[in-house]
C-alpha positions in Angstrom: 12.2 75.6 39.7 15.7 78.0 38.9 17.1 79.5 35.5 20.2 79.3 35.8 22.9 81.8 33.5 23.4 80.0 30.3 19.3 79.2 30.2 17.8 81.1 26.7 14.3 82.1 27.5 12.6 82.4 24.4 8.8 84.3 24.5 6.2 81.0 23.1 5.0 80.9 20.1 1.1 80.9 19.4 -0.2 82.7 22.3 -3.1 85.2 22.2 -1.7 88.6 22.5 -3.2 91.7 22.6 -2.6 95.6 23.8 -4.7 97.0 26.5 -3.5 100.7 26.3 0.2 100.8 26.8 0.2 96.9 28.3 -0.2 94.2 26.9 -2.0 90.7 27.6 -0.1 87.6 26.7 -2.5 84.2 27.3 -0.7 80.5 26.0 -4.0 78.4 25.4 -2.3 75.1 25.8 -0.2 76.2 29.2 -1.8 76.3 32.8 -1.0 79.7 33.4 -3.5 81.7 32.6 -3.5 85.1 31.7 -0.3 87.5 32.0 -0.5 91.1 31.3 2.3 93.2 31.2 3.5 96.6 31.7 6.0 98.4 29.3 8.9 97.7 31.3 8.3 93.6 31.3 7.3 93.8 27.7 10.6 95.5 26.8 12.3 92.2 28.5 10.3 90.0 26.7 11.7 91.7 23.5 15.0 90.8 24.9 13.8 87.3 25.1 14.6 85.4 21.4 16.1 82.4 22.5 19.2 83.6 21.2 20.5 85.6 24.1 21.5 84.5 27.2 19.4 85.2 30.7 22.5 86.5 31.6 23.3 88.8 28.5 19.2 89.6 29.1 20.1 90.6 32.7 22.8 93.2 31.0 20.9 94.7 28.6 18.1 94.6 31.0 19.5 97.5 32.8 17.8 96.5 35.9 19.2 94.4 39.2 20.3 91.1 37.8 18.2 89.8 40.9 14.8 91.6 40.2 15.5 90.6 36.1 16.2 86.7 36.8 13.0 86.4 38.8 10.9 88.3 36.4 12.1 86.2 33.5 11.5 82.9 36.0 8.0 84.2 36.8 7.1 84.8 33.4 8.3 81.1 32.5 6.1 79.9 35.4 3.5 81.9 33.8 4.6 80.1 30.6 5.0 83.2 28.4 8.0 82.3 28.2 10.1 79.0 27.4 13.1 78.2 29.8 13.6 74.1 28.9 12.2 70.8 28.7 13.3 70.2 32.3 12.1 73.7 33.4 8.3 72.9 31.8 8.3 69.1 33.5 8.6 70.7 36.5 6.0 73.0 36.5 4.0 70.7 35.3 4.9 67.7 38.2 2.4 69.5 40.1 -0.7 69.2 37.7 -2.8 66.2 37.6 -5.1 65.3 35.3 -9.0 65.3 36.1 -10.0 62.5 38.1 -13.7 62.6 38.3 -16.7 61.0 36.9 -19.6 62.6 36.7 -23.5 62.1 36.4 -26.7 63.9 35.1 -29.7 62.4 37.7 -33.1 63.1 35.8 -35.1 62.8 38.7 -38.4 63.1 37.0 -39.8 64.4 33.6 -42.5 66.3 35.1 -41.8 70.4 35.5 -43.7 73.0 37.1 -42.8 75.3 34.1 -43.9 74.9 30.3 -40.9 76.6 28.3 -41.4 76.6 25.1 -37.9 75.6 23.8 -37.1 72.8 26.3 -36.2 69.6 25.0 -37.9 67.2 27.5 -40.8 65.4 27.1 -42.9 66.0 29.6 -44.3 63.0 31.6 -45.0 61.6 34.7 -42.0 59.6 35.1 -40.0 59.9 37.5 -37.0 58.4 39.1 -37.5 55.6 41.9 -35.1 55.2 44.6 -33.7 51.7 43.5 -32.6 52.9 40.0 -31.4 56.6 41.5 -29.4 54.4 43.9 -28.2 51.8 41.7 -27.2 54.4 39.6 -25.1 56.1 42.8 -23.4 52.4 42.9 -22.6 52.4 39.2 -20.6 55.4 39.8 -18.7 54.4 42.8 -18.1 51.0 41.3 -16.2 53.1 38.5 -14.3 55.2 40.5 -13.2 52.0 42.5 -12.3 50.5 38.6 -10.5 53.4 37.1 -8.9 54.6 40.4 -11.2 58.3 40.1 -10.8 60.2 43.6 -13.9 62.1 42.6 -17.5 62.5 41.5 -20.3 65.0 40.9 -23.8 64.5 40.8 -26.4 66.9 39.2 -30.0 66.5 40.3 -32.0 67.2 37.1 -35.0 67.0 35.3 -38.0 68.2 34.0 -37.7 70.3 37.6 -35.4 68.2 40.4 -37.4 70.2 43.5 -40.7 68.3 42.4 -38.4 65.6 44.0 -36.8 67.0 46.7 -37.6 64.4 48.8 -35.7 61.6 46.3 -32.7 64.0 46.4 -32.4 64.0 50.4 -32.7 60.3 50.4 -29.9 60.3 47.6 -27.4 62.8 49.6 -28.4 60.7 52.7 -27.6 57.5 50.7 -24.4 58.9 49.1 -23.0 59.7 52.8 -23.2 55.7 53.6 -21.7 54.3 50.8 -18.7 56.6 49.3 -16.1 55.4 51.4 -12.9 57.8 50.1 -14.6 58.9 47.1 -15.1 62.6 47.3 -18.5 63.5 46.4 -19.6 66.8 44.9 -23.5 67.7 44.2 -25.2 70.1 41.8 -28.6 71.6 41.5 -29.9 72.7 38.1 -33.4 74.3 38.7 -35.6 76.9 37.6 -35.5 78.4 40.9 -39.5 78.9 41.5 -40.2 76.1 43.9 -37.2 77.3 46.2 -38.3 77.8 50.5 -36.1 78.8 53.4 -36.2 75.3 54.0 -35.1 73.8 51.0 -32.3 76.9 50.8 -31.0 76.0 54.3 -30.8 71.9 53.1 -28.9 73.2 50.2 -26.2 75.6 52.1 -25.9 72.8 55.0 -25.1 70.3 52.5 -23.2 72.0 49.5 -25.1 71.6 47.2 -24.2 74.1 44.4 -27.1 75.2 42.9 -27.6 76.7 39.0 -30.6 78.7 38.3 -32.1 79.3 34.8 -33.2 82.7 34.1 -33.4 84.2 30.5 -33.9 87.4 30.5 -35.3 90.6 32.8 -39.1 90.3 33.5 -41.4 89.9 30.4 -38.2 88.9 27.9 -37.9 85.6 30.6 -41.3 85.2 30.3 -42.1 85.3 27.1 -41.2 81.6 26.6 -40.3 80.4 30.7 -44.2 80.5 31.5 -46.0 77.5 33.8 -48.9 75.4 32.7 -51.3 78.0 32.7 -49.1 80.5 30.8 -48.0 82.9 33.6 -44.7 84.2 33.4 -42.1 82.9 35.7 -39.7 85.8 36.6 -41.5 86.9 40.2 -41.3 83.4 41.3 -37.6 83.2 40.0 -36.8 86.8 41.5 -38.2 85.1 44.9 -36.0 82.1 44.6 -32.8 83.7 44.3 -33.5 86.2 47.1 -34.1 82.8 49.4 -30.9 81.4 48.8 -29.1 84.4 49.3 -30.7 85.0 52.6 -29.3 81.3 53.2 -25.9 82.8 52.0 -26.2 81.2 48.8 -25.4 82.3 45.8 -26.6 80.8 42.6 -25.1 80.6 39.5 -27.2 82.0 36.7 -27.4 79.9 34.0 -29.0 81.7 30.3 -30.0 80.2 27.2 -29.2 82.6 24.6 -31.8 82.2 22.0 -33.5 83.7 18.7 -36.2 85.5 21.0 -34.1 86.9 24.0 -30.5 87.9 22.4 -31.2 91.4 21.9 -32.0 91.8 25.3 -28.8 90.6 27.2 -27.8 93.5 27.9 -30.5 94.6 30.6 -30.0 90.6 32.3 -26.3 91.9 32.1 -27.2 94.8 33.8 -29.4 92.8 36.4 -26.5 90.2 36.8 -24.0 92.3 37.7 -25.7 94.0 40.0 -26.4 91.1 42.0 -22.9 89.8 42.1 -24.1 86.3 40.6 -22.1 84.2 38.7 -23.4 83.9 35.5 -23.5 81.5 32.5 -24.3 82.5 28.7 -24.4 79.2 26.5 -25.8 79.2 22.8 -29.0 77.9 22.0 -28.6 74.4 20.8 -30.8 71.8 18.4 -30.8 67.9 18.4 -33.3 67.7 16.0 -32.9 69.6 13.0 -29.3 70.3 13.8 -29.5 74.1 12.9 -31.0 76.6 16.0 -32.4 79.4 14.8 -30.3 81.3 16.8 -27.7 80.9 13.9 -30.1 82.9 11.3 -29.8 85.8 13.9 -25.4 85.9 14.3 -25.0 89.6 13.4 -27.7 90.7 16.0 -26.3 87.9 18.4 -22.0 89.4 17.9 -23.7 93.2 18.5 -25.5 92.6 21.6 -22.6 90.4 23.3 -20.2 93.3 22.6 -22.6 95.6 23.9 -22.9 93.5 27.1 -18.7 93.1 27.3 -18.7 97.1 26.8 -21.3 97.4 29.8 -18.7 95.0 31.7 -15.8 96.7 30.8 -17.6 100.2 31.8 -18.2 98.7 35.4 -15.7 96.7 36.3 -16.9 93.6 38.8 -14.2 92.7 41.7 -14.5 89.0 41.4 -12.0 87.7 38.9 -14.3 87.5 36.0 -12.9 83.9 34.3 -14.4 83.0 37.1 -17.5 85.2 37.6 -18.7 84.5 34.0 -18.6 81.4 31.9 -19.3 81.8 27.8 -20.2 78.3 27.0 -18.2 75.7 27.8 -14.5 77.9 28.1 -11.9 77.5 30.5 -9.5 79.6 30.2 -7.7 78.0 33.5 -6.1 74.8 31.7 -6.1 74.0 28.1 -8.9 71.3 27.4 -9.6 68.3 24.8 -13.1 68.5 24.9 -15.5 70.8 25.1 -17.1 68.9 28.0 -16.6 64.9 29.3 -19.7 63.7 27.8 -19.1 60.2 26.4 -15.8 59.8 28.4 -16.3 60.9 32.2 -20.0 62.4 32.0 -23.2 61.0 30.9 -26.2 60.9 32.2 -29.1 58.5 33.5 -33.2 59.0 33.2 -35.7 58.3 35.1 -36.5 54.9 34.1 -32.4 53.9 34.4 -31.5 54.5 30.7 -27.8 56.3 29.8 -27.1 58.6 27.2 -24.2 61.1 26.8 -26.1 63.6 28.2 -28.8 64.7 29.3 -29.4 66.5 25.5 -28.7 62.6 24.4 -31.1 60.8 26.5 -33.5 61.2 23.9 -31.2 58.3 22.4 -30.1 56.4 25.3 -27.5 53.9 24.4 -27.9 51.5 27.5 -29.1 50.7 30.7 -27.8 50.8 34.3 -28.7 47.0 34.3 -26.2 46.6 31.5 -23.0 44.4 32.7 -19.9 45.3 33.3 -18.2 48.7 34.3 -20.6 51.5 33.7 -17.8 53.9 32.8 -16.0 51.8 30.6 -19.5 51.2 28.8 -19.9 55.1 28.5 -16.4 55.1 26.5 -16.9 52.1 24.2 -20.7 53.0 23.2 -19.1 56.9 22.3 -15.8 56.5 20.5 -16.5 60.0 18.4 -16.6 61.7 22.0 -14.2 59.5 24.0 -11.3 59.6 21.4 -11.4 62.9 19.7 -9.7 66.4 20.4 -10.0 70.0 19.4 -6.7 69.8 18.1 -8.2 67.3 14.9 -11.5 68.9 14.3 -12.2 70.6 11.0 -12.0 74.2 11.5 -10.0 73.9 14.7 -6.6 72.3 14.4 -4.9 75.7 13.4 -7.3 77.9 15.5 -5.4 79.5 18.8 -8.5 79.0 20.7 -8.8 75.3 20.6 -7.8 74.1 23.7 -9.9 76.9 25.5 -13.4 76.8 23.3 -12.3 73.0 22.6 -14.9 73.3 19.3 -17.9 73.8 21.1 -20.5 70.9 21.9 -20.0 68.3 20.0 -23.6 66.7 20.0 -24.5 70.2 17.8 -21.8 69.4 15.9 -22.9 66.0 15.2 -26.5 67.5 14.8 -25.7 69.6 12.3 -23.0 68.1 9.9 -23.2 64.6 10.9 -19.7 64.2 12.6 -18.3 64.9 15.8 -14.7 66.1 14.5 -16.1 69.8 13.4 -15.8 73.2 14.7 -18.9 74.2 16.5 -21.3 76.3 14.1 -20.6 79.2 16.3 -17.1 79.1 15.6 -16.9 82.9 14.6 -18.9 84.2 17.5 -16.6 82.1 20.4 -14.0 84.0 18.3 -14.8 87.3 19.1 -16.1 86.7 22.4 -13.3 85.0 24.1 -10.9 88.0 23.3 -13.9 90.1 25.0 -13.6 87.6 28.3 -9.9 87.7 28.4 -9.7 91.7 27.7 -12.0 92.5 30.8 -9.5 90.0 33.2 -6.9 92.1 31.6 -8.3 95.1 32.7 -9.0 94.3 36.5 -5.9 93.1 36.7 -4.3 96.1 35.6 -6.7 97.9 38.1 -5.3 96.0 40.5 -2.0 96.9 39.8 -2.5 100.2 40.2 -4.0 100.2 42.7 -1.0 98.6 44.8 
């Protein structure tokens, strides 16, 4: 892709931009190209760029080596700070395909070693049988033969997924028969306490990713994440994460922040980033009543997040940390519609074959894996609120710059708690200071790296 003399780069409109000393960060939430940051030099170029001059009167007033200026403003423009043309932007994005996946929440079984107090399964002795969890393996290839998906990703769920560890080597086995050129992708989400070396080495040796849920440090974990007979959990946890990493896994970390444990994320903060995992903070959520009461407790919750981003900031990690840490359902890598694919390329499928939108909603399934016709095109047409709506329209989010990275949150709590899915999430104010959290501590290793060139 080339500028060429008579091109007028102009600097986008609507991009998050904010100083980090005397640089600056420059992120376009609908563009691919993540975040910039910019030294003084570069940002007096961009000054120079107002669409109304020339790159080649830039280049003179530049100062610099009309070489060096013409591939700065053409790397900037790939970066898309800055705007070049409508051919210049098809091109870069030629390259960029939209998802092709489908993907599938597998409750294995509703029984769980573990008695948490807030989760939102009804514990039972169902559990999945091998002809629905492979019916519902052929369901999703069927799909991705119908809608021409390249991809898929199954997560092995529950209650707890290792009480049926057997059921998920049969699937994996079973998956390796029949997916033909589908590429296949599997996820554990477990509370980590029933982990062995064995079960670790299946893991590794078959790439399975693996989530781990942990909510605090200790006695804040276990106040609420106790088994039947009200022992805390942590120990057994702490054991299960040492297992895998023996096996050379390493887990992501996945947190509920709640009413009970927010003023303690700091300390798992601490813990986190001093075992290199990757972590996950998502905002406690409720079907029922629609209102958590994590939202009577936002003040607390904004104070202890910035404390943990100022912990962060204080000791920087080396992993890039878009990627090392996940605040709800962001991406700050490509600009999304959605907050996540439920009811359009996720759902999910219990133990006894029903599908909801996920596994939140399969407390009101919709249908059945015995149901005719494409299972995917059944997900969309039973969901048009989730299928058919964007950020971009919700209430509260069609004029906010971080729609296309926060998308509005999860849509099921919006639906919860004002009875439509077209609303921004009610967290809206706390993804908005957050996310300029997130984006300031990538600014900052990258300027680390810079310097240290």
């Amino acid at each position: 892709m080339e500028i060429n003399s008579h091109h007028e780069p102009l600097l986008i409109a609507g991009q998050y931009v904010t100083a980090i000393g005397d640089h600056k960060l420059y992120y376009n939430p609908l563009g691919y190209g993540g975040v910039t940051v910019v030294d003084p030099r570069s940002q007096r170029l961009l000054d120079l760029c107002n669409g109304k001059l020339t790159v080649e009167q830039v280049c003179e007033r530049d100062g610099r080596a009309a070489s060096e200026v013409r591939e700065e403003i053409r790397t900037l423009a790939t970066r898309e700070v800055l705007w070049i043309s409508e051919r210049f932007t098809e091109e870069l994005h030629q390259g960029i395909r939209a998802k092709s996946n489908i993907s599938c929440w597998m409750h294995l079984t509703n029984s769980c070693n573990l008695a948490c107090s807030y989760c939102y399964i009804h514990k039972s002795p169902g559990s999945m049988s091998l002809a629905i969890a492979r019916l519902a393996i052929d369901r999703m290839l069927e799909s991705c033969r119908n809608h021409n998906l390249n991809s898929m990703n199954i997560k092995f769920a529950g209650g707890e997924p290792l009480l049926r560890f057997g059921l998920l080597q049969q699937l994996v086995a079973y998956v390796d028969q029949m997916r033909g050129q589908v590429a296949v992708t599997y996820t554990l989400l477990t509370n980590g306490v029933l982990i062995t070396p064995h079960i670790a080495e299946y893991l590794r040796s078959h790439s399975v990713g693996v989530g781990v849920s942990l909510d605090g440090v200790g006695p804040i974990n276990d106040t609420c994440r106790q088994d039947r007979r009200g022992r805390g959990s942590s120990d057994g946890v702490l054991k299960g994460l040492e297992t895998l990493r023996r096996s050379g896994i390493v887990p992501t970390i996945m947190t509920t922040v709640s009413s009970w444990n927010y003023p303690h994320l700091e300390e798992l903060t601490r813990f986190l980033l001093a075992g290199r995992y990757r972590f996950r903070y998502s905002l406690e959520r409720e079907g029922v009543s629609g209102r958590p009461k994590l939202l009577d407790h936002l003040a607390g919750l904004e104070e202890s997040l910035h404390r943990c981003y100022d912990f962060i900031e204080a000791h920087l990690p080396a992993e890039d940390f878009t990627r090392l840490h996940t605040f709800g359902d962001v991406s700050f890598r490509r600009p999304a519609r959605r907050s996540c694919g439920a009811g359009n390329s996720f759902y999910a499928v219990g133990h006894d074959g029903s599908v909801g939108v996920c596994g939140l909603g399969l407390s009101k399934p919709f249908s059945t894996l015995g149901s005719d016709g494409d299972l995917l095109t059944l997900v969309r047409q039973a969901n048009p609120g989730l299928s058919a709506g964007s950020a971009s329209e919700y209430l509260g989010c069609r004029d906010c710059v971080w729609r296309k990275s926060c998308a509005g949150g999860c849509t099921l709590q919006a639906w919860a708690t004002y009875g439509r899915f077209d609303a921004a999430s009610p967290y809206c104010e706390v993804y908005r200071q957050m996310l300029p959290r997130v984006l300031r501590i990538k600014g900052l290793q990258m300027i680390r790296a810079a310097e240290a060139l």
